[in-house]
Residue frames as a rotation matrix with the C-alpha (Angstrom) as fourth column:
UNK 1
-0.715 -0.026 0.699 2.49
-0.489 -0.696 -0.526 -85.46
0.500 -0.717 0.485 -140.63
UNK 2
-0.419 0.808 -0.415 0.15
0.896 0.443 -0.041 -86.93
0.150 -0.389 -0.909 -137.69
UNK 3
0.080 0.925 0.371 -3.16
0.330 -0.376 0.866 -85.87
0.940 0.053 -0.336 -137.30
UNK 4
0.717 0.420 -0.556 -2.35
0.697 -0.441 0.566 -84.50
-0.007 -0.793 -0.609 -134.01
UNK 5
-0.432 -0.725 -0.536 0.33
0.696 -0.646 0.313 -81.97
-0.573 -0.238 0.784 -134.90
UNK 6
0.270 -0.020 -0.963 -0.02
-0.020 -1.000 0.015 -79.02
-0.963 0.015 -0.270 -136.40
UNK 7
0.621 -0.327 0.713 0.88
0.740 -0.055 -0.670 -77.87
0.258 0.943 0.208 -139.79
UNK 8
-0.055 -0.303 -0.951 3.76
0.579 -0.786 0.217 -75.25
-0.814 -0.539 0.218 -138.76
UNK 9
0.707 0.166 0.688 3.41
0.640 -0.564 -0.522 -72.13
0.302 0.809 -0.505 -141.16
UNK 10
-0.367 -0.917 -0.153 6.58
0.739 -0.388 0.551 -70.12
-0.565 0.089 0.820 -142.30
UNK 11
0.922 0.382 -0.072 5.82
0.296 -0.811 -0.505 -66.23
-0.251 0.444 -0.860 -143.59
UNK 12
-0.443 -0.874 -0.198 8.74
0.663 -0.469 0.583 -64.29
-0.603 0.127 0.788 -145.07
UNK 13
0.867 0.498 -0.014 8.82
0.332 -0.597 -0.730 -61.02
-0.372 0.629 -0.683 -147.18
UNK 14
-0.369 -0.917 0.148 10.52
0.340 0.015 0.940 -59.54
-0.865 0.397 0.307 -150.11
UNK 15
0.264 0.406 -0.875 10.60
-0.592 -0.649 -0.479 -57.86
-0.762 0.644 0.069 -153.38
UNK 16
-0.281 -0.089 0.956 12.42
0.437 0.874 0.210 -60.95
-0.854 0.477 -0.207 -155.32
UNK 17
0.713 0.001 -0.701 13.41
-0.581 -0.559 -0.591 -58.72
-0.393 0.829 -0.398 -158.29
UNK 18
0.084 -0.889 -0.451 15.78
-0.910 0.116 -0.399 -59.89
0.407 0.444 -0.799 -160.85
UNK 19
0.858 0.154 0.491 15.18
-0.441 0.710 0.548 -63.66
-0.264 -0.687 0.677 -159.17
UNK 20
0.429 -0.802 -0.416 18.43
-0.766 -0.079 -0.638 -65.28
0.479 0.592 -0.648 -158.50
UNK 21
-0.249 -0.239 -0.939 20.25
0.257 0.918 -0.302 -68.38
0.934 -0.317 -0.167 -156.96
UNK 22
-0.836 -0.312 0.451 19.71
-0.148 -0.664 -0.733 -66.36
0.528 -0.680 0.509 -153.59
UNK 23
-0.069 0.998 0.009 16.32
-0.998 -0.069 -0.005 -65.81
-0.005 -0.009 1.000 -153.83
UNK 24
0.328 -0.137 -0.935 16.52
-0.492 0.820 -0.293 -69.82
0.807 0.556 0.201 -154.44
UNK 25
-0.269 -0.503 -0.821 18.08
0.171 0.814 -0.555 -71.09
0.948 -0.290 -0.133 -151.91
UNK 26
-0.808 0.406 0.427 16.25
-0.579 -0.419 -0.699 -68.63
-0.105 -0.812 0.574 -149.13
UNK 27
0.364 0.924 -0.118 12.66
-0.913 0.379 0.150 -70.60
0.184 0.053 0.982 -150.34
UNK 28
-0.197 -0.394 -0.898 14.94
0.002 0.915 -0.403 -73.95
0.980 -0.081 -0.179 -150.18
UNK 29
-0.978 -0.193 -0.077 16.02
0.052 0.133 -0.990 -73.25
0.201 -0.972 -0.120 -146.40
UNK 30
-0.601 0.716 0.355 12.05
-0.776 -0.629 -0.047 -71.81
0.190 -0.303 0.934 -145.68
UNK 31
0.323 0.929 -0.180 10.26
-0.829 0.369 0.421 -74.63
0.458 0.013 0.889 -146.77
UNK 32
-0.353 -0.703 -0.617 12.85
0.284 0.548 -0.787 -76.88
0.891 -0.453 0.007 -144.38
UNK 33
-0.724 -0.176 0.667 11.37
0.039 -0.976 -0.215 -75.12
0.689 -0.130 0.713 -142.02
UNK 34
-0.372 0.927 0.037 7.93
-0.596 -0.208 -0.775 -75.65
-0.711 -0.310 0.631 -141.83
UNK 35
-0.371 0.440 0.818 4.94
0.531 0.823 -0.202 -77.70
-0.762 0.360 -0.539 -143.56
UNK 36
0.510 0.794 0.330 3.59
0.815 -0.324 -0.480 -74.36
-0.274 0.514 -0.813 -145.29
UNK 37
-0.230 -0.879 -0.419 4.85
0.833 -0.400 0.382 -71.34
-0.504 -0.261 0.824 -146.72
UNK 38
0.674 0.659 0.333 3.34
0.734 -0.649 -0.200 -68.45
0.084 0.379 -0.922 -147.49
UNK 39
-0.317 -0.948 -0.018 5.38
0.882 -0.302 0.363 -65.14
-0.349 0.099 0.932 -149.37
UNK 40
0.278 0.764 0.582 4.96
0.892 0.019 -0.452 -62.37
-0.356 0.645 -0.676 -149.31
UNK 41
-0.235 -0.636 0.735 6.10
0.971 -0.116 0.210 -60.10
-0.048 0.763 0.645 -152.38
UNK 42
-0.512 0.063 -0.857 6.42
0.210 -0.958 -0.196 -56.41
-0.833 -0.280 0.478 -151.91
UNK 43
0.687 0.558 0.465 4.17
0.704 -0.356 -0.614 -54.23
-0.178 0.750 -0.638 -154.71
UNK 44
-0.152 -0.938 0.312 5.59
0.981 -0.181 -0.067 -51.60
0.119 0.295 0.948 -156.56
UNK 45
0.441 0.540 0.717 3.46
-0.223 -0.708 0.670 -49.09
0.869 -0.455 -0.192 -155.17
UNK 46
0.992 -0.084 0.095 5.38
-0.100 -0.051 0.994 -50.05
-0.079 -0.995 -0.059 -151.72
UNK 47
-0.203 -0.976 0.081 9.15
0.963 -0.185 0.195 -50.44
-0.176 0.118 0.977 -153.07
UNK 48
0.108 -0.128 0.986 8.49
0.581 -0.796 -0.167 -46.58
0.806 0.591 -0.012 -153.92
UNK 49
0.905 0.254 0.340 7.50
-0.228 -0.386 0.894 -46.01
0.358 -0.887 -0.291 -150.19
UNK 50
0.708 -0.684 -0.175 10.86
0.533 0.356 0.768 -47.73
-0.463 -0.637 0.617 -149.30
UNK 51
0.240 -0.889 -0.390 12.76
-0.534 -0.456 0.712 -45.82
-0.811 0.037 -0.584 -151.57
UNK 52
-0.551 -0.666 0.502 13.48
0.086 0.553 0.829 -48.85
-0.830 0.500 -0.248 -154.14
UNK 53
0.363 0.795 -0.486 12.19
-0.671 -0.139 -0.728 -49.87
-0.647 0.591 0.483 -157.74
UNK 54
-0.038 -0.257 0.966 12.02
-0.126 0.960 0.251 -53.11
-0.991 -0.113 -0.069 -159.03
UNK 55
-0.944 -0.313 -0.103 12.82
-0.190 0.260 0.947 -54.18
-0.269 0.914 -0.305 -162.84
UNK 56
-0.594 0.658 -0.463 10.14
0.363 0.733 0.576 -56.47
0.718 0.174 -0.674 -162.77
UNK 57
-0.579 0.395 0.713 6.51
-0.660 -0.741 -0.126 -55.50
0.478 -0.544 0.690 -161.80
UNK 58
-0.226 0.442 0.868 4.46
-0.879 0.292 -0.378 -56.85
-0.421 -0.848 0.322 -158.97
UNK 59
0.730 0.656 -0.190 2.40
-0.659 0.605 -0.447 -59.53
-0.179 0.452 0.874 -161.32
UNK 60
0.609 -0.374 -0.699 5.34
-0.374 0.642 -0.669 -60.75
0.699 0.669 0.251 -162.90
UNK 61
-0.624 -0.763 0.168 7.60
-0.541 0.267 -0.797 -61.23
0.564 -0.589 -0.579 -159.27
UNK 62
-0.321 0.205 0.925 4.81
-0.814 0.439 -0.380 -62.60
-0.483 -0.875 0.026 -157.42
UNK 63
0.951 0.196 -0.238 3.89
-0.297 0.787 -0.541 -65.24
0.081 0.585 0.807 -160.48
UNK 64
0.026 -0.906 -0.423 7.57
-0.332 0.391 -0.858 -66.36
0.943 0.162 -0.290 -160.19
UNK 65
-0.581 -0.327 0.745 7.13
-0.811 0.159 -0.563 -66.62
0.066 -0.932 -0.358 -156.61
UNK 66
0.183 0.862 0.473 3.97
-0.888 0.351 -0.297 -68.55
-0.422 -0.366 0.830 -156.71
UNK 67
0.717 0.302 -0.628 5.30
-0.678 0.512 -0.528 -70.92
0.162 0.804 0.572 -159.16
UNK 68
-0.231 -0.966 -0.119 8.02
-0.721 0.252 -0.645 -72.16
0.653 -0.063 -0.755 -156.87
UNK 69
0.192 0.360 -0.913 8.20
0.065 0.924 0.378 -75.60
0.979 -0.132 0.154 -155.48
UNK 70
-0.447 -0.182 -0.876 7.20
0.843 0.240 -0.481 -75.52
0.298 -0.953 0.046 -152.10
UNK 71
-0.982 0.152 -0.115 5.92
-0.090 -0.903 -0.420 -72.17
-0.168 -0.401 0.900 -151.78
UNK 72
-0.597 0.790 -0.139 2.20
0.802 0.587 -0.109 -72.71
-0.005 -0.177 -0.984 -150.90
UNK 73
0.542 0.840 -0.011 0.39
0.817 -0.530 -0.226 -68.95
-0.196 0.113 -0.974 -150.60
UNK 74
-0.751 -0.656 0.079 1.95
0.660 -0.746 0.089 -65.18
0.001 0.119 0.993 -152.23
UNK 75
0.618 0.786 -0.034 0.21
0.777 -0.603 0.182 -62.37
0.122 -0.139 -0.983 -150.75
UNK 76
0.133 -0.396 0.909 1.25
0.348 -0.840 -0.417 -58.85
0.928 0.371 0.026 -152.27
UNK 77
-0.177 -0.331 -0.927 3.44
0.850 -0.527 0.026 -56.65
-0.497 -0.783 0.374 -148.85
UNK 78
0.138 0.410 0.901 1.72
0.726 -0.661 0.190 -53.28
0.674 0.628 -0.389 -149.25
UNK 79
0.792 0.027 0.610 2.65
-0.250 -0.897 0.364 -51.96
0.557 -0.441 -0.704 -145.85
UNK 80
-0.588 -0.766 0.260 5.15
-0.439 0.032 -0.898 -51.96
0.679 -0.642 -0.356 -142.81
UNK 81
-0.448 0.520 0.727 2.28
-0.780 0.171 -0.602 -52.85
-0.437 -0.837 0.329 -140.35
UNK 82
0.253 0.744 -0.619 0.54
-0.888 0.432 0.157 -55.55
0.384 0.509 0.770 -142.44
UNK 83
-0.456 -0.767 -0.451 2.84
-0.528 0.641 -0.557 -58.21
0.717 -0.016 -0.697 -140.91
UNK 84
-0.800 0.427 0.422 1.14
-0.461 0.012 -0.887 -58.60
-0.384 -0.904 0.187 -137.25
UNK 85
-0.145 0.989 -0.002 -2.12
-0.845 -0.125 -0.520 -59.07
-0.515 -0.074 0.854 -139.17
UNK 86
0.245 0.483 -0.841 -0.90
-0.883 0.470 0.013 -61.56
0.401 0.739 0.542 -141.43
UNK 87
-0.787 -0.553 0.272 0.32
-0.525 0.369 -0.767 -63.25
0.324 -0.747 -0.581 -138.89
UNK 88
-0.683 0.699 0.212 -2.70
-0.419 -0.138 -0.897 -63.63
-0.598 -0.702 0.387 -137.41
UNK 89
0.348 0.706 -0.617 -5.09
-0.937 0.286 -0.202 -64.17
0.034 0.649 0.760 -140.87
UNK 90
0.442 0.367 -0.818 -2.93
-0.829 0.516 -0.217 -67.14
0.343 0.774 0.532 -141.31
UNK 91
0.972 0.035 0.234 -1.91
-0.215 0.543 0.812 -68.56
-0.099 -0.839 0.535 -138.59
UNK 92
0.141 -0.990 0.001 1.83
-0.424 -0.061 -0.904 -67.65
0.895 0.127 -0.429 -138.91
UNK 93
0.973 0.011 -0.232 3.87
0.179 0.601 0.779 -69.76
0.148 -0.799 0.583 -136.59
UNK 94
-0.062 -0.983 -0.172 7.58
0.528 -0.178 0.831 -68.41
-0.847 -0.039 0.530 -137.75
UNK 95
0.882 -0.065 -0.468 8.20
-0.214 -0.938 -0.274 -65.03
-0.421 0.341 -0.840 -139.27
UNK 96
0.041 -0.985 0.168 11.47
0.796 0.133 0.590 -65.52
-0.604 0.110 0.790 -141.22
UNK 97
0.992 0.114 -0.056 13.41
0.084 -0.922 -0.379 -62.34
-0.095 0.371 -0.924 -142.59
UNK 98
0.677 -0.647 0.350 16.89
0.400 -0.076 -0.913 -61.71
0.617 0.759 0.207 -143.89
UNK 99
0.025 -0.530 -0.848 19.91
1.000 0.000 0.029 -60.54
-0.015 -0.848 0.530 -141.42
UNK 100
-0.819 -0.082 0.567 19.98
0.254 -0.939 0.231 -57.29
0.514 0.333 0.790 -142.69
UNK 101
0.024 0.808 0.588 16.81
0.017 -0.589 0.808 -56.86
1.000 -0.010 -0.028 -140.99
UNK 102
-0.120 0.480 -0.869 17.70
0.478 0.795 0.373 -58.12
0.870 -0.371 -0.325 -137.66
UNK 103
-0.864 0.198 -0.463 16.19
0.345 -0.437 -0.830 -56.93
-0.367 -0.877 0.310 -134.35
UNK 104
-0.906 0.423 0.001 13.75
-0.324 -0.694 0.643 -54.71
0.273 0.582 0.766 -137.06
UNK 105
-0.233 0.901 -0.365 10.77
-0.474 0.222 0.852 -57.56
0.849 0.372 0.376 -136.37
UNK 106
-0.945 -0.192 -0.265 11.30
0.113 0.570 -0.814 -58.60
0.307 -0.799 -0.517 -132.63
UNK 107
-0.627 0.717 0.303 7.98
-0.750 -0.451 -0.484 -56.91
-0.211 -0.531 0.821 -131.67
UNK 108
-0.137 0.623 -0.770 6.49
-0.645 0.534 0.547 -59.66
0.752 0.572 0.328 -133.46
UNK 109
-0.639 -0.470 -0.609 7.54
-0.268 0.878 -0.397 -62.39
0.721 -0.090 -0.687 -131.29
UNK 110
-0.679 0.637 0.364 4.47
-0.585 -0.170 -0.793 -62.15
-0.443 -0.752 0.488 -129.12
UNK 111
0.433 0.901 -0.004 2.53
-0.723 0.345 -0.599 -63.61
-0.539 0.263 0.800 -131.98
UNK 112
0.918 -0.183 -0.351 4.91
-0.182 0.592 -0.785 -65.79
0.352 0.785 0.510 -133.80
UNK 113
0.601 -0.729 0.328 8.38
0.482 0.658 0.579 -66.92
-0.637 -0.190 0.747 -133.53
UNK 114
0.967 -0.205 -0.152 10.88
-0.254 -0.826 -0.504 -64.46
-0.022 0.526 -0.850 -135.31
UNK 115
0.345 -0.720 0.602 14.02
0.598 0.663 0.450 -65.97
-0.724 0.204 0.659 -136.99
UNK 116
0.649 -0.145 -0.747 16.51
-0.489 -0.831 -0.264 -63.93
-0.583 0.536 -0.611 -138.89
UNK 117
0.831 -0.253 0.495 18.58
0.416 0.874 -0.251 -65.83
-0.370 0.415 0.832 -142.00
UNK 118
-0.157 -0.947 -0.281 21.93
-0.189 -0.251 0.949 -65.19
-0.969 0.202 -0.140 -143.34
UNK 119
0.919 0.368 -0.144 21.61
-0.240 0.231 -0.943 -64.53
-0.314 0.901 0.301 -147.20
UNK 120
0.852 -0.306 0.425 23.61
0.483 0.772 -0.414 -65.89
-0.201 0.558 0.805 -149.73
UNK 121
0.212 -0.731 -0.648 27.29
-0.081 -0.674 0.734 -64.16
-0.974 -0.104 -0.202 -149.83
UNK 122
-0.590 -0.807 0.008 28.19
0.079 -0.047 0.996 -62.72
-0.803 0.589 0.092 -153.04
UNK 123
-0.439 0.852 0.285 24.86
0.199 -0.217 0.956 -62.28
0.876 0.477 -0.074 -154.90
UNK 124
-0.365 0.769 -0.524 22.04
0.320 -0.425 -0.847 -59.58
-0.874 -0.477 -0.091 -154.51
UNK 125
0.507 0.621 0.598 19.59
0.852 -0.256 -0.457 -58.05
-0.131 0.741 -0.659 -156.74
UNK 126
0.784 -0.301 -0.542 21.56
-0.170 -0.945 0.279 -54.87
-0.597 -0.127 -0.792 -155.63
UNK 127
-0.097 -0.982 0.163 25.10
0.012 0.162 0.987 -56.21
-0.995 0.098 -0.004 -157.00
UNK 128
-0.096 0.291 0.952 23.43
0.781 0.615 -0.109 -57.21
-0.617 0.733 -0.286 -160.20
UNK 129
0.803 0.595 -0.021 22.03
0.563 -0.770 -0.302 -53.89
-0.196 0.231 -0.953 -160.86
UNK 130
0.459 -0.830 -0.317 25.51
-0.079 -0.393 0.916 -52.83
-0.885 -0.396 -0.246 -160.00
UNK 131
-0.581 -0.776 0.248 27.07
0.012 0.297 0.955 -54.56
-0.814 0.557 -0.163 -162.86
UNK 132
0.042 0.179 0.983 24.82
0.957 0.276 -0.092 -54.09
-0.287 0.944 -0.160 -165.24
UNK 133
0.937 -0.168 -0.306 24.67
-0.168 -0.985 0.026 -50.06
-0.306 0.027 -0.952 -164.84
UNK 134
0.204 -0.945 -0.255 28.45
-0.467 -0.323 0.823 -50.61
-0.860 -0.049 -0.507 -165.05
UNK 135
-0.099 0.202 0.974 28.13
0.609 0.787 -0.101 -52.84
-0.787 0.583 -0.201 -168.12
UNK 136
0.538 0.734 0.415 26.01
0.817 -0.332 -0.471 -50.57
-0.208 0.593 -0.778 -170.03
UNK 137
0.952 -0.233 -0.198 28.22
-0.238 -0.971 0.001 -47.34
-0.192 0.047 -0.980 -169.56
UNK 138
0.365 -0.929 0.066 31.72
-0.109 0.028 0.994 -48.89
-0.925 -0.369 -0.091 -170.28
UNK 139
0.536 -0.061 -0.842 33.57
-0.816 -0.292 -0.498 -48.81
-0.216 0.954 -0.206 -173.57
UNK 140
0.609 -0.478 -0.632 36.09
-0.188 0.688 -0.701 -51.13
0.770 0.546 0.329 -175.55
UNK 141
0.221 -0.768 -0.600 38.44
-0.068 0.602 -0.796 -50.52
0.973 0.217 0.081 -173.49
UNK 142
-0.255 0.007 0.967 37.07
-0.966 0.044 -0.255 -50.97
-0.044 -0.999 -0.005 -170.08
UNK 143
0.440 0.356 -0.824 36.23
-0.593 0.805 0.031 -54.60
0.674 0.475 0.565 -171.35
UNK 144
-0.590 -0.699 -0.403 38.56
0.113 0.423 -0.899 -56.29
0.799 -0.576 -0.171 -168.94
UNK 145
-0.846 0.298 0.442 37.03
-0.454 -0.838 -0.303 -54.50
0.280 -0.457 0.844 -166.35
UNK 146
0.201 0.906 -0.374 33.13
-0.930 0.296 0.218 -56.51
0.308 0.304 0.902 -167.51
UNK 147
-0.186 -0.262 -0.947 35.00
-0.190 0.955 -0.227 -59.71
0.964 0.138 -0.227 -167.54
UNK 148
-0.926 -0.209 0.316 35.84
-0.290 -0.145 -0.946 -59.06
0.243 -0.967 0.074 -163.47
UNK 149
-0.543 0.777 0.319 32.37
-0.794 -0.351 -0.497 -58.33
-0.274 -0.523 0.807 -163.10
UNK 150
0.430 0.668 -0.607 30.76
-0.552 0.727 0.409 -61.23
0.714 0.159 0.681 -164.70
UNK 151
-0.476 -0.728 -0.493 33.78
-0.021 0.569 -0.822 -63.48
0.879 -0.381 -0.286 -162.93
UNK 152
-0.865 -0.095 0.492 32.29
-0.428 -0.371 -0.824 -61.92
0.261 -0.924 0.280 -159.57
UNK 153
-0.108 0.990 0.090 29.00
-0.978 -0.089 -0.186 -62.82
-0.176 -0.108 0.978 -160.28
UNK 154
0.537 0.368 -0.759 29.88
-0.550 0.835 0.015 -66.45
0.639 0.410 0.651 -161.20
UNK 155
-0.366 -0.926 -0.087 32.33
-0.501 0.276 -0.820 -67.28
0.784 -0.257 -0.565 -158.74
UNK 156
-0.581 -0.026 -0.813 31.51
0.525 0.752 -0.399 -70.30
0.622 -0.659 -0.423 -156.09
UNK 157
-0.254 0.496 0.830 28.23
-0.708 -0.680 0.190 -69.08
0.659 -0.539 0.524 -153.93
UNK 158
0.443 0.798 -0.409 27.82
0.230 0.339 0.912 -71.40
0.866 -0.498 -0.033 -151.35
């Protein structure tokens, strides 16, 4: 980088339960992005406010985040409104967030750049859960049935 540009900084958020190839290839595209990245990883004291509840608690998802290559700061998402500010603390320069969310963070765009990504087709944390709930509750002779479901879950994701 020359000393007269910038460093651009990339922010994203997320709970990054159950970490999969998804979750993987969203930090791939991020740090493409930008020079910095900074994530940050919902608590589990705020997936309750949303309604959700992650396998894995706060410590142990945001030490998996932190420990990924490229990912440069992981600061715990404790509210809806915290976003603006971290914007601001850290000189956010691009807001990046999942399609599922889009339009949800336009207000930002006064202070940052706001970019919505297409995730990975065919794997969520949600799907997973899916099949393992269905896993757990199925007998001998839904076995066939398991196979499908792994199949689904291994089948060509790009």
């Amino acid at each position: 980088m020359n000393s007269e540009t910038q460093a651009r900084t990339v922010l994203t958020y997320g709970t990054f339960d159950m970490f999969h190839v998804g979750h993987v290839r969203l930090i791939q595209r991020l740090t493409e992005l930008g020079d910095r990245l900074i994530v940050g990883v919902s608590t589990d004291e705020f997936n309750l406010q949303k309604g959700k509840r992650a396998i894995f608690t706060y410590p142990y998802r945001a030490e998996i985040i932190s420990s990924l290559k490229g990912v440069d700061h992981v600061i715990p998402e404790e509210t809806w409104v915290q976003k603006l500010e971290d914007i601001r603390r850290h000189d956010v320069d691009l807001l990046v967030m999942g399609e599922d969310w889009a339009g949800k963070f336009d207000h930002l765009r006064d202070a940052c750049e706001v970019r919505y990504l297409p995730r990975t087709r065919n794997v969520s944390t949600t799907s997973i859960k899916a099949a393992i709930d269905r896993l757990s509750s199925i007998g001998d002779s839904d076995l066939v049935s398991a196979v499908e479901i792994l199949e689904f879950l291994n089948r060509d994701l790009s």
